[in-house]
C-alpha positions in Angstrom: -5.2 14.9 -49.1 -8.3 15.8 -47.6 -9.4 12.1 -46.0 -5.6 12.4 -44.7 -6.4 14.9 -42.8 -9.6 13.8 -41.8 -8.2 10.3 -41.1 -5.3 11.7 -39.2 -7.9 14.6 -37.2 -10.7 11.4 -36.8 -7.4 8.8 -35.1 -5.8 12.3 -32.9 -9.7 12.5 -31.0 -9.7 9.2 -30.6 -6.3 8.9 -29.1 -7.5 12.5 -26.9 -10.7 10.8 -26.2 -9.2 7.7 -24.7 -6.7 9.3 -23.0 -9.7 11.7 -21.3 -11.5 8.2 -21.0 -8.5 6.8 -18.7 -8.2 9.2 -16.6 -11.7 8.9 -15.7 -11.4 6.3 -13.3 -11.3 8.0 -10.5 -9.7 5.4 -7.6 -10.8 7.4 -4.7 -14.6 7.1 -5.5 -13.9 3.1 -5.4 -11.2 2.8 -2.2 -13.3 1.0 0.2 -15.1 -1.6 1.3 -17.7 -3.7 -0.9 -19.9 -6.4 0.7 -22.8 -8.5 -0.4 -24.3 -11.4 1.9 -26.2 -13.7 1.0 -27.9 -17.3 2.0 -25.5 -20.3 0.7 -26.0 -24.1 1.1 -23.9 -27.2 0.5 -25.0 -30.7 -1.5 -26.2 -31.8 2.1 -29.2 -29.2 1.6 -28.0 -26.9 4.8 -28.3 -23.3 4.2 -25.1 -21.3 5.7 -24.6 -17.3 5.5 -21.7 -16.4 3.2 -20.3 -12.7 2.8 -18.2 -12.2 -0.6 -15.9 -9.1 -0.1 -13.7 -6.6 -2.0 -11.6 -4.4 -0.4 -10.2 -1.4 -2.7 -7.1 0.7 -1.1 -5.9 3.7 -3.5 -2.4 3.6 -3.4 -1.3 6.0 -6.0 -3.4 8.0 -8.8 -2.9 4.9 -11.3 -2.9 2.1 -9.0 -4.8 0.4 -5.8 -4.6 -2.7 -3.5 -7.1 -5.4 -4.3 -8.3 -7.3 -1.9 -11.0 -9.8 -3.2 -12.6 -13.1 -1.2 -16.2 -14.7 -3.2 -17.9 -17.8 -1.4 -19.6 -20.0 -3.5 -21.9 -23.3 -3.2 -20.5 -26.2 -0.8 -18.1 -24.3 0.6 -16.3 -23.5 -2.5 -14.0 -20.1 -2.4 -12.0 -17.3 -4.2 -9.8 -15.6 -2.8 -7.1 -13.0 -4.5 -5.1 -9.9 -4.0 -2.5 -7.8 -5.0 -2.2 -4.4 -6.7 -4.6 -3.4 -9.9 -3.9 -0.4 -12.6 -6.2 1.9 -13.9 -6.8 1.2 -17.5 -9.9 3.1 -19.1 -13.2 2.7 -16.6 -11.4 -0.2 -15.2 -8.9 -1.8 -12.2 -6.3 -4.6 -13.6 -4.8 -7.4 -11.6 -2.1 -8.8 -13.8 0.4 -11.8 -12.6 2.1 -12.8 -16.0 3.9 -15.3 -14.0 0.7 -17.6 -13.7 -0.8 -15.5 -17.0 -3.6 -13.8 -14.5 -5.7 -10.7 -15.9 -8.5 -9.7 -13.8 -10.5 -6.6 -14.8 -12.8 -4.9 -12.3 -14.7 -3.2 -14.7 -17.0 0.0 -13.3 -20.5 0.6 -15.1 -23.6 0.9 -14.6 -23.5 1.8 -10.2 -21.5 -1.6 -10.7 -17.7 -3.1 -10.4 -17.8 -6.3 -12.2 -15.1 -8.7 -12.6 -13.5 -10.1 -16.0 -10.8 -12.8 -15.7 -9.2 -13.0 -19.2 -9.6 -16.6 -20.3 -9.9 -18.1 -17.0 -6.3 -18.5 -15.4 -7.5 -16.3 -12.1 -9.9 -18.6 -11.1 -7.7 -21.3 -12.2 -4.7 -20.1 -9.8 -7.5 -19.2 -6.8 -10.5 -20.4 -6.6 -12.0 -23.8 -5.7 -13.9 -25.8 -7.9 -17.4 -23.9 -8.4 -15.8 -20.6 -7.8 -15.2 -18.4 -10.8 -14.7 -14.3 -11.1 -16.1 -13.6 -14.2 -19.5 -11.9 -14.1 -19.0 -11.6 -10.5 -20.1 -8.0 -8.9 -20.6 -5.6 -6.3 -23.3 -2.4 -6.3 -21.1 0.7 -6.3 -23.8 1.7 -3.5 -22.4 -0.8 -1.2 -19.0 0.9 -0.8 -18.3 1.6 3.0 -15.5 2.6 4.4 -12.2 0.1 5.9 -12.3 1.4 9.4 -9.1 -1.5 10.2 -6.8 0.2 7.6 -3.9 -0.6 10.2 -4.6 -3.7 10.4 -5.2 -4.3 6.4 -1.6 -2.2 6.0 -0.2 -4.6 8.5 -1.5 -8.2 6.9 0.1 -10.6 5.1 -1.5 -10.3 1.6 -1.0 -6.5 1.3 2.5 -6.6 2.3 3.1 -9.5 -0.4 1.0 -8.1 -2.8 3.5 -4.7 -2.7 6.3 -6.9 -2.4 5.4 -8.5 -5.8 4.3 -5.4 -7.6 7.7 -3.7 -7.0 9.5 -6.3 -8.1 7.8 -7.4 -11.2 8.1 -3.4 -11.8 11.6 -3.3 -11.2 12.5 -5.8 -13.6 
């Protein structure tokens, strides 16, 4: 009786304790801009600037627009968005349709990206590009002085589209 109680009091903190642990994210700390620039080349041996960018737009307390673009060797690119879920220290992108799960997990000053067995960079990246182990320093975060214009584009008005409808279903 007594491991019961101990079993049931040890599984209740863990449930509190991960509850506590998911509302930790906190979404407004991350809404911004992310950049990191760096000096990129192609199999011709010219060197090229290339800028990778994440854009993060809290939407509700749970939820944000994603907004991701990564430039990789020859020319090579990712490029995704739509709207992530908090779920423990992390952002999720989920598209069951083509079986997408990309965390953005936040640790360490860092957000670094997981793409659960590879079907993100499958649906959107070119052929060196890849998200997984992908980052940006938490320090970077500036703020998206065109938010009318980023409200106004394309990918944020499909990504919305898409999110409410997969939610309405």
């Amino acid at each position: 009786m007594v491991r019961a109680i101990a079993i049931g009091c040890a599984l209740a903190t863990a449930f509190l304790g991960s509850a506590a642990f998911a509302a930790e994210l906190d979404i407004d700390r991350l809404a911004g801009l992310y950049t990191y620039g760096f000096m990129n080349g192609n199999i011709e041996g010219h060197k090229y600037w290339s800028d990778d960018v994440l854009e993060i737009v809290k939407l509700s307390p749970n939820t944000a627009y994603i907004n991701i673009r990564l430039e990789f060797f020859n020319g090579h690119q990712c490029s995704l968005s739509g709207v992530a879920e908090a779920a423990g220290p992390s952002l999720v992108y989920s598209d069951p349709k083509n079986q997408c799960e990309l965390h953005l997990d936040v640790a360490d000053g860092k957000i670094t990206f997981e793409d659960k067995d590879g079907h993100c960079r499958d649906q959107s990246c070119g052929m060196r590009g890849m998200y997984t182990g992908e980052k940006f320093k938490l320090s970077s975060r500036r703020p998206i002085t065109y938010m009318p214009k980023l409200l106004a584009s394309f990918q944020y008005l499909e990504a919305i589209k898409e999110y409410q409808a997969r939610h309405e279903q």
